[in-house]
C-alpha positions as CSV (number, residue, x, y, z in Angstrom):
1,X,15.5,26.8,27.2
2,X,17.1,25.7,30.7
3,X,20.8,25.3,30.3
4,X,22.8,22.0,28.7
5,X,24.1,21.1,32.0
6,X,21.1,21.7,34.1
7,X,18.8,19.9,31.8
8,X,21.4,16.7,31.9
9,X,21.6,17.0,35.6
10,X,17.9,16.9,35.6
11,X,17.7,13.8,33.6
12,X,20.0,11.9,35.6
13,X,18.1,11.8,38.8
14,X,14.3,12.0,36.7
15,X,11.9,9.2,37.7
16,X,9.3,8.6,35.2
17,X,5.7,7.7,36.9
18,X,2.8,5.9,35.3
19,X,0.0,4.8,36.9
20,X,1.1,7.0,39.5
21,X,3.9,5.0,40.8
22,X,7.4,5.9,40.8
23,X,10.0,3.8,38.5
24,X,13.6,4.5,37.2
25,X,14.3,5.0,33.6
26,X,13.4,2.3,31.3
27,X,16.2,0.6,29.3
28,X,15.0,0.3,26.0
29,X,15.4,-2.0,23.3
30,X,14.3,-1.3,19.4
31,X,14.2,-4.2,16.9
32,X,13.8,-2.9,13.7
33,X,13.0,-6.1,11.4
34,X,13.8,-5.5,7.3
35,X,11.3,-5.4,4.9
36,X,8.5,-7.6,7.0
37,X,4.7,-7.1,6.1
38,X,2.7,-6.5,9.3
39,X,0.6,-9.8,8.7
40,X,3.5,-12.1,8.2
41,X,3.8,-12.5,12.0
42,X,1.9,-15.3,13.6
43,X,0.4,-13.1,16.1
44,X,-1.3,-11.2,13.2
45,X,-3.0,-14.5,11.9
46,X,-0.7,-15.9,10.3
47,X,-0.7,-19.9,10.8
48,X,2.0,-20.4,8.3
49,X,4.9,-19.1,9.6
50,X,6.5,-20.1,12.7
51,X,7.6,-17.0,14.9
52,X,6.8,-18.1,18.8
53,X,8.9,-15.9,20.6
54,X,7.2,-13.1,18.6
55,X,4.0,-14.2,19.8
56,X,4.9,-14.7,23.1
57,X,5.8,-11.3,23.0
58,X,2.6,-10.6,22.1
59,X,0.9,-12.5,24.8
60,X,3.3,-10.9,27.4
61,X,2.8,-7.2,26.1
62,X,0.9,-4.8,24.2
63,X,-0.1,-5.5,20.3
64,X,-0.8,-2.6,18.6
65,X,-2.8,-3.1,15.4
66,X,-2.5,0.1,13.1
67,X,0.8,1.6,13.5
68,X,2.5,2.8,10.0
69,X,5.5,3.4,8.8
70,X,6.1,6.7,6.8
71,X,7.3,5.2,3.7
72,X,7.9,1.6,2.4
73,X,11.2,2.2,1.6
74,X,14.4,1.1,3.9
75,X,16.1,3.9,4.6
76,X,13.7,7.3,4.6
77,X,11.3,4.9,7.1
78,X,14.3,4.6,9.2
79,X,15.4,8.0,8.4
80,X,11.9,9.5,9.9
81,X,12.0,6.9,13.0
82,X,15.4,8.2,14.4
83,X,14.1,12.3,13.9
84,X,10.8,12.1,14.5
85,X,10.1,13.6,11.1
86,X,8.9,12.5,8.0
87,X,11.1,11.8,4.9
88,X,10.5,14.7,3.0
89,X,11.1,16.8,6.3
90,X,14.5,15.1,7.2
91,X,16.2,16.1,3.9
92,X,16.8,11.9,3.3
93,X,13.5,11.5,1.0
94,X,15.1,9.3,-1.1
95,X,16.7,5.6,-0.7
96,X,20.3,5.3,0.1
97,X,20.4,9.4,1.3
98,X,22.3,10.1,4.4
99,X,20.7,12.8,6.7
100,X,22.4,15.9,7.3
101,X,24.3,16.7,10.0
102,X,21.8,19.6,11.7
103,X,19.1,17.1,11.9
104,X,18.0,15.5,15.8
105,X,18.7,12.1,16.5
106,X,16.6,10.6,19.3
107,X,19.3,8.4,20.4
108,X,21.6,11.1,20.5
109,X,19.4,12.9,23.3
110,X,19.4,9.9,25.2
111,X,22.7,9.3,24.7
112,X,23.4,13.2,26.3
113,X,21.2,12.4,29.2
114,X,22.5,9.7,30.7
115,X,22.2,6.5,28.5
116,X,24.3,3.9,27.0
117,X,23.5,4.1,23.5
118,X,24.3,1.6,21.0
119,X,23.4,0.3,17.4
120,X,24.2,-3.3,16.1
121,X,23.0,-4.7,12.4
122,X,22.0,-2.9,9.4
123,X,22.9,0.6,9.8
124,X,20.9,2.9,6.9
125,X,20.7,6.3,8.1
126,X,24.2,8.2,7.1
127,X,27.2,8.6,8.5
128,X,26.1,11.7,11.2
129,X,24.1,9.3,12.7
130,X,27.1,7.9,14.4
131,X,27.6,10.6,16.9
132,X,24.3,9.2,18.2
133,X,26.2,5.8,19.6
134,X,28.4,5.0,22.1
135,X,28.7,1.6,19.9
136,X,28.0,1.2,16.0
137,X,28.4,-2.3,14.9
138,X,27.4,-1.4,11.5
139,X,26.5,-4.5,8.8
140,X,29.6,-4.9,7.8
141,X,30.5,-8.8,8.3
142,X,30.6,-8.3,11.9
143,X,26.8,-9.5,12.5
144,X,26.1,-12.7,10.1
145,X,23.9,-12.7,7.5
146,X,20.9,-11.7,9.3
147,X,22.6,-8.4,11.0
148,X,21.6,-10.1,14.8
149,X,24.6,-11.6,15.7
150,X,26.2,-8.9,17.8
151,X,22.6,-8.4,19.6
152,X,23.8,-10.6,23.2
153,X,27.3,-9.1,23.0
154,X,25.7,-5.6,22.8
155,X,23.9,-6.5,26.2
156,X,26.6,-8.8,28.3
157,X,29.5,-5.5,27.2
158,X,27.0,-2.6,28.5
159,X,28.3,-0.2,31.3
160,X,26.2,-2.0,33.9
161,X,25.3,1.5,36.1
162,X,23.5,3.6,33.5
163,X,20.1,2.6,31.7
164,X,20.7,1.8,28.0
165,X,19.4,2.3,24.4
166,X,19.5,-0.4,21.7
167,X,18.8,0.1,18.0
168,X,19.0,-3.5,17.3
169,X,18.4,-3.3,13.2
170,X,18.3,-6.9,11.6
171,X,18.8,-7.7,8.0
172,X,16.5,-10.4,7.9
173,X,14.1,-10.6,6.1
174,X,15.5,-8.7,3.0
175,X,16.5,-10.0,-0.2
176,X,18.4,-11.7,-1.3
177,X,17.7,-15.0,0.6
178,X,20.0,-16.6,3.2
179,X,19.4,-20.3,4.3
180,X,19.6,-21.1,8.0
181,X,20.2,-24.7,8.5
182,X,19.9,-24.8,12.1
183,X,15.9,-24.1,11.7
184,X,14.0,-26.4,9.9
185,X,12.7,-25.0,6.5
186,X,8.9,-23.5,5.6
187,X,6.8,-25.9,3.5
188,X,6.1,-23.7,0.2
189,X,2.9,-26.3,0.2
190,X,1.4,-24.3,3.6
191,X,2.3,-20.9,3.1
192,X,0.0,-17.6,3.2
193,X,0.3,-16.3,-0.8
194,X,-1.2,-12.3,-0.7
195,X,-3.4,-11.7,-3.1
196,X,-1.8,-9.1,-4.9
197,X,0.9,-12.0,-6.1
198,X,0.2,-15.0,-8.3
199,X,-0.3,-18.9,-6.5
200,X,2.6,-20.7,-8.5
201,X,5.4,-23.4,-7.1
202,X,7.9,-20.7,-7.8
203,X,5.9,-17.7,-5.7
204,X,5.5,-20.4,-3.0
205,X,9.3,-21.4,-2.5
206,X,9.7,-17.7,-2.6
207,X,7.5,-16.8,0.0
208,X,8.5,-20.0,2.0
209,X,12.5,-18.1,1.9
210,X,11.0,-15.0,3.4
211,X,9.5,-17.0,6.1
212,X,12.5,-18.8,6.9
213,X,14.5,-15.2,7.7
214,X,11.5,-14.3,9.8
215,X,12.1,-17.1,11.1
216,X,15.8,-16.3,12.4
217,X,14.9,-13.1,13.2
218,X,12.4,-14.8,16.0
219,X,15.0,-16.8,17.2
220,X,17.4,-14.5,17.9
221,X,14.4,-12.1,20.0
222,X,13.8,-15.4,21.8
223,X,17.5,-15.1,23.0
224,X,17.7,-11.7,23.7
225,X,14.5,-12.4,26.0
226,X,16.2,-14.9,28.0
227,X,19.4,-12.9,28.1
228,X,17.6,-10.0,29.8
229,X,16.0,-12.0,32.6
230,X,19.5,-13.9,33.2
231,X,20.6,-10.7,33.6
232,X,17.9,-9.7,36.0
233,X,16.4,-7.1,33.9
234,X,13.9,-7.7,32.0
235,X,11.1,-6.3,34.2
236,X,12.1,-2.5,33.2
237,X,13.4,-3.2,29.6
238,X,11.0,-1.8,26.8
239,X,11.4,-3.7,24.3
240,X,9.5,-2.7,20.7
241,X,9.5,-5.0,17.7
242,X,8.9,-3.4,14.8
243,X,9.6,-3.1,10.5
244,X,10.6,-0.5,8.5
245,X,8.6,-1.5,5.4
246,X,6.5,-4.4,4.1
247,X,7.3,-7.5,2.4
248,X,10.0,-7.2,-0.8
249,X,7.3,-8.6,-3.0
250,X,5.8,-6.8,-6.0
251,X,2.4,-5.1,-4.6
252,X,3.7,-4.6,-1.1
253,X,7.2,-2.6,-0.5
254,X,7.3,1.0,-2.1
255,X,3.6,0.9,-1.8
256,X,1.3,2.9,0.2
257,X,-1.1,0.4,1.0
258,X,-1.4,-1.8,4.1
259,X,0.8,-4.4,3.0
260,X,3.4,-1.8,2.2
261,X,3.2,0.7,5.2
262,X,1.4,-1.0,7.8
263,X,4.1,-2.6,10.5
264,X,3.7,-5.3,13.2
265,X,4.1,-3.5,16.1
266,X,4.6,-5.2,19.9
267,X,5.6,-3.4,22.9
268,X,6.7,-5.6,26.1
269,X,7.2,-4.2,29.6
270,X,7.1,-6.5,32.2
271,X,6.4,-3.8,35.1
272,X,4.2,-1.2,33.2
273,X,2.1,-3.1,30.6
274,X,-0.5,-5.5,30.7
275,X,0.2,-8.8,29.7
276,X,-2.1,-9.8,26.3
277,X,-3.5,-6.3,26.0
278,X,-4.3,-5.0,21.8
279,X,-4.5,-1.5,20.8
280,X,-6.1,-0.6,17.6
281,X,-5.2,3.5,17.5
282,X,-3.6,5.4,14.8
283,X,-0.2,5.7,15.9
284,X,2.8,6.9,13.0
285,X,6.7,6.6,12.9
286,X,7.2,10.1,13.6
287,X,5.9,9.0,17.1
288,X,8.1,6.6,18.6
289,X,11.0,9.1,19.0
290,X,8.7,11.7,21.0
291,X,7.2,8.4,23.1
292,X,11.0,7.1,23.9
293,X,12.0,10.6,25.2
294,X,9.3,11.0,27.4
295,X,9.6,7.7,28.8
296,X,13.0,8.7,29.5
297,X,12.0,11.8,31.5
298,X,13.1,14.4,28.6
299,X,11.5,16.5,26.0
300,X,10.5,15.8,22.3
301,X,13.1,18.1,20.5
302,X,11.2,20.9,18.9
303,X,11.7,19.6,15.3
304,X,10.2,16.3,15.5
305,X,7.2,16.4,14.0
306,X,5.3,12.9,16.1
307,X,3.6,13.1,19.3
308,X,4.1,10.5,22.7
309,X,1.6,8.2,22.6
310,X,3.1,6.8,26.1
311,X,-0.9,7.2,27.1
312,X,-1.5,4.0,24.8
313,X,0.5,1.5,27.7
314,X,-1.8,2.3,30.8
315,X,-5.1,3.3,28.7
316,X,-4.9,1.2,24.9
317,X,-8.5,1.5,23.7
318,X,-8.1,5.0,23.4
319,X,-8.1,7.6,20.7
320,X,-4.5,8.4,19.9
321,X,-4.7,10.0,15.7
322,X,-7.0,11.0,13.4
323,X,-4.9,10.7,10.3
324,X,-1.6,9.1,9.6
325,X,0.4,10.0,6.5
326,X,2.6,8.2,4.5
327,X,4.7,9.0,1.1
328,X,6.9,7.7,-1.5
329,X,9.7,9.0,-3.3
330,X,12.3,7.4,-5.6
331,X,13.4,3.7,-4.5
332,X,15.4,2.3,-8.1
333,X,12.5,4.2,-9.5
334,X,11.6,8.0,-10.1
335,X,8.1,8.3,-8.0
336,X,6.0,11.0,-5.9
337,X,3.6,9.2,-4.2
338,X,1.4,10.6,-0.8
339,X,-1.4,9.0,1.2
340,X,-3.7,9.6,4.2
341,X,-5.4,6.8,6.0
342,X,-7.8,7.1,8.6
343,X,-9.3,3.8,10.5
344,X,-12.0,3.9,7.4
345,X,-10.2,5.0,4.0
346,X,-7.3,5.3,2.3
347,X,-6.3,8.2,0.4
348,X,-3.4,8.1,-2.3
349,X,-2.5,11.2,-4.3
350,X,0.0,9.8,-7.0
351,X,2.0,12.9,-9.2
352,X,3.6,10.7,-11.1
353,X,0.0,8.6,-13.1
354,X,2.3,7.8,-16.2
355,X,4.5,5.6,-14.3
356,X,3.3,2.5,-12.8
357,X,4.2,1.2,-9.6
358,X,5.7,-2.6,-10.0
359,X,8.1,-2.2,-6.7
360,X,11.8,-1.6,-6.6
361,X,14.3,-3.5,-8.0
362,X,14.5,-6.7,-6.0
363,X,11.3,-7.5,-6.2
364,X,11.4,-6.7,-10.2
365,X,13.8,-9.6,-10.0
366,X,12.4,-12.2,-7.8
367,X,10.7,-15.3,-9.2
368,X,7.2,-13.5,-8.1
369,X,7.4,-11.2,-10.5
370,X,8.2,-13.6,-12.8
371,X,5.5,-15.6,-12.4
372,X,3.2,-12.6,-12.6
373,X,4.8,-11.7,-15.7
374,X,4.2,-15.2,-17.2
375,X,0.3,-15.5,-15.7
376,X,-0.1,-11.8,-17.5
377,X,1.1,-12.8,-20.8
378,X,-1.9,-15.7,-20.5
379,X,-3.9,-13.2,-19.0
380,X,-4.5,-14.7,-15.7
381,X,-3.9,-11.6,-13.4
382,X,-7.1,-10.7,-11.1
383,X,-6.9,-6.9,-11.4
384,X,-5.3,-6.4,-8.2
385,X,-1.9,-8.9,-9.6
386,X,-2.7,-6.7,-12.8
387,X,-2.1,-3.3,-11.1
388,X,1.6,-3.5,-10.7
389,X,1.6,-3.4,-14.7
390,X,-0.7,-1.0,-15.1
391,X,0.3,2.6,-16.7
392,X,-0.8,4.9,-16.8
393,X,-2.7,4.9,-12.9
394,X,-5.2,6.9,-11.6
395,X,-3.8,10.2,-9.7
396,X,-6.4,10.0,-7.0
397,X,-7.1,6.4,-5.3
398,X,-9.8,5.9,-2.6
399,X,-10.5,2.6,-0.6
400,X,-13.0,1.8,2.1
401,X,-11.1,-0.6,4.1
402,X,-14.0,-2.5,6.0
403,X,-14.9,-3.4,2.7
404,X,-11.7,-3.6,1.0
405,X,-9.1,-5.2,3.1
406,X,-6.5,-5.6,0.3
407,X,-7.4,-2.0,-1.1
408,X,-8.3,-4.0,-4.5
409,X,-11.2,-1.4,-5.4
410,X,-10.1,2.2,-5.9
411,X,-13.7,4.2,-5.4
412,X,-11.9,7.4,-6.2
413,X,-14.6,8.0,-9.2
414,X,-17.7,7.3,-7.1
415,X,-20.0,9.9,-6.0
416,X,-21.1,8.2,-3.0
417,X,-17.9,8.8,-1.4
418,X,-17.1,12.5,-3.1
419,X,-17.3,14.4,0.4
420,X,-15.1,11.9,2.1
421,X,-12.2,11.3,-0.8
422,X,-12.8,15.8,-0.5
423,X,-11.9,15.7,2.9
424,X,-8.9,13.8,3.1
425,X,-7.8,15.7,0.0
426,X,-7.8,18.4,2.3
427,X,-6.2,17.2,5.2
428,X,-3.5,16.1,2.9
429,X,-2.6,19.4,1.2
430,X,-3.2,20.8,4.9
431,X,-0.1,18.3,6.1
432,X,1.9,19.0,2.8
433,X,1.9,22.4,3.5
434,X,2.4,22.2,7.3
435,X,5.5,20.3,7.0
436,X,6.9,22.1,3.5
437,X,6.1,19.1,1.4
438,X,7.8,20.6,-1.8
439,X,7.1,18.7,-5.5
440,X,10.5,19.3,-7.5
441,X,9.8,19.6,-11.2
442,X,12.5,17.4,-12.1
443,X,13.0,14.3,-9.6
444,X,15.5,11.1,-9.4
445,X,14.9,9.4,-12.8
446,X,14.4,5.5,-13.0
447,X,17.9,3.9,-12.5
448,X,16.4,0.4,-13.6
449,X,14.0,-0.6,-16.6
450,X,10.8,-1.6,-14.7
451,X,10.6,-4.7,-16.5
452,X,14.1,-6.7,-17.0
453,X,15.4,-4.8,-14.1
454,X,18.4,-3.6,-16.3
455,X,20.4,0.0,-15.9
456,X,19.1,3.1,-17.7
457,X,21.0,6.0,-18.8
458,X,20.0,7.6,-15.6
459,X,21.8,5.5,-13.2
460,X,23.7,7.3,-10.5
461,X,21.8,10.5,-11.5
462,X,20.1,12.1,-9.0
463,X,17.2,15.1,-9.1
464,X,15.9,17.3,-6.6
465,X,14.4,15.6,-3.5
466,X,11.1,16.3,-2.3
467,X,10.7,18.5,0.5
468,X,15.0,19.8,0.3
469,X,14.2,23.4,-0.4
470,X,12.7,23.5,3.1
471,X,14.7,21.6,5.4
472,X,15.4,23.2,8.5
């Protein structure tokens, strides 16, 4: 290990080169949108909701088409993007669990090599995190009610003569809803309703409020667009928009399917990506800390457990992953859930099978699950609405995802695909063991009922987390 001060001297004058051309240190921007399924972005198909600036994004960069999130939960997906490791490796498996103070923050690296670092909007990862900023404007009135508000002051205050780092985290689009009257309103008529929720008036106006805050959320990238080339900049600004988790809707956020762990991911670079280019490679979470490091001319720290998939910008139809992995652990409710996807199947391992999987608490208590509850007491649920209810699950689930889009049919049981659900069994345990996936005997207990979303006994309490015996 060279020393401290040579390694930030080195970093200073690095110049990082693709396509074999020279180029000073990117300034980098990361949105992090809240609780925003990957296909609720017009650029994914969907022609409901209104998000041009997101689109143009798109059209101006580099869409990438199967990047996931390691958990559909707010704070461990977060939690995992800023170390490079996955929740149950970070010691913050759980919602609401601050990481500890020996864990690597990415920004913090940057930070110690030469960049302006700074974090404005929802701020979800504990308070040792702070070290990692020369500014925190944490959510705490200071940035409206979507958490963007402090994004163009971030930018017009920045020391002007070293490249910079923005975690730009916005509150929108999680619940509960915020009207914006200065954007004209989603028709609940012409909305998109998933298929895992029931097609009522009151799931529509619902859906049509979670547009609207995508719908901020666009606007407020749209300005920080424009402030970047009045600025002169935007040519070597990375700029990543992404979402921690998907959609606060019963079916989709704590799940390990594609609506729950599956993010919209688009990457713009004016100098050093292709304009309207798609990439459809595996990429995970754990990667984009690793990838922003090297672009930044230093080393992945030797914890993180992702890989740079820098290669992706000049070459995108290439192979990046084989697997990603996923996971969930207690969000409101007491779960132990871990998946492996490849671009063909999904593989769920669920230890919990007693407890079914209806999504945390503020989707228990949106008018979607009410309507399901009301079509399922007239028994009108397809079996894919009826699975939020269902208890006790299968441990093992298995889709295949050319045929199964919505991961509706669980082929866990079918000897046709017995060698294939025995091969990502494998590479599952082989991960879980690799990265000291512990399973506690006694975890967080529910701290909600999982109906009427009212307090247990248990609320407050917390068990052992997954993975804590072994954090290093």
């Amino acid at each position: 290990m060279k020393p401290a001060f040579f390694i930030a001297a080195f970093a200073l004058a690095v110049t990082w080169r693709l396509n074999g051309h020279a180029q000073a240190r990117p300034n980098i921007i990361l949105i992090i949108a809240d609780d925003v399924s990957w296909n609720d972005i017009g650029c994914y198909g969907n022609t409901a909701i209104r998000t041009p600036h997101l689109d143009k994004m798109a059209a101006n960069g580099l869409r990438f088409n199967n990047v996931f999130v390691t958990s559909s939960s707010c704070s461990p997906s977060r939690t995992s993007i800023i170390t490079g490791r996955y929740p149950h490796s970070t010691g913050a498996a759980e919602l609401h669990t601050p990481l500890p103070a020996q864990m690597t923050f990415f920004p913090e690296l940057l930070r110690k090599n030469g960049y302006y670092t700074a974090h404005a909007g929802k701020w979800h990862e504990g308070p040792h995190t702070r070290r990692a900023y020369d500014t925190l404007l944490a959510a705490n009135g200071k940035n409206a009610v979507g958490g963007e508000e402090k994004w163009l002051e971030v930018l017009q205050h920045r020391p002007k003569d070293k490249p910079f780092f923005c975690w730009f985290a916005a509150l929108d689009a999680h619940r509960a809803w915020q009207p914006d009257a200065s954007l004209p309103p989603h028709d609940p008529a012409t909305v998109q309703v998933p298929p895992m929720l029931a097609d009522t008036k009151e799931t529509r106006k619902d859906i049509a409020a979670y547009y609207n805050e995508i719908a901020r959320l666009d606007r407020y990238i749209g300005q920080l667009h424009a402030e970047l080339q009045r600025q002169g900049i935007a040519g070597n600004t990375l700029i990543i928009f992404m979402a921690d988790n998907g959609r606060p809707f019963p079916g989709s956020k704590t799940r390990l399917n594609d609506a729950g762990v599956r993010t919209p991911f688009i990457v713009q670079w004016p100098e050093k990506i292709s304009k309207g280019s798609e990439c459809d490679a595996l990429v995970s979470a754990v990667d984009i800390a690793p990838t922003l490091l090297e672009l930044a001319g230093l080393p992945a720290a030797a914890a993180m457990q992702g890989k740079s998939f820098t290669a992706l910008f000049r070459q995108p139809r290439q192979a990046f992953r084989e697997y990603v992995f996923t996971e969930h652990n207690w969000h409101d409710y007491e779960a132990y859930e871990r998946a492996v996807r490849t671009k063909d199947f999904l593989y769920i391992l669920n230890k919990r099978p007693q407890l079914a999987n209806q999504g945390p608490l503020d989707a228990v208590n949106s008018p979607s699950f009410a309507a399901l509850q009301a079509a399922r007491g007239e028994g009108r649920l397809t079996p894919l609405q009826q699975d939020i209810f269902t208890a006790p699950r299968q441990e093992e689930e298995l889709y295949v995802l050319a045929n199964d889009k919505d991961q509706a049919k669980n082929l866990a049981g079918n000897a046709r695909y017995a060698a294939v659900k025995e091969k990502l069994r494998q590479a599952l345990e082989r991960w879980r063991h690799e990265t000291g996936d512990t399973e506690p005997a006694v975890l967080t207990r529910d701290w909600y009922d999982r109906v009427n979303g009212k307090k247990t006994p248990q609320h407050g309490k917390r068990g052992e987390m997954p993975g804590s015996a072994r954090v290093q």
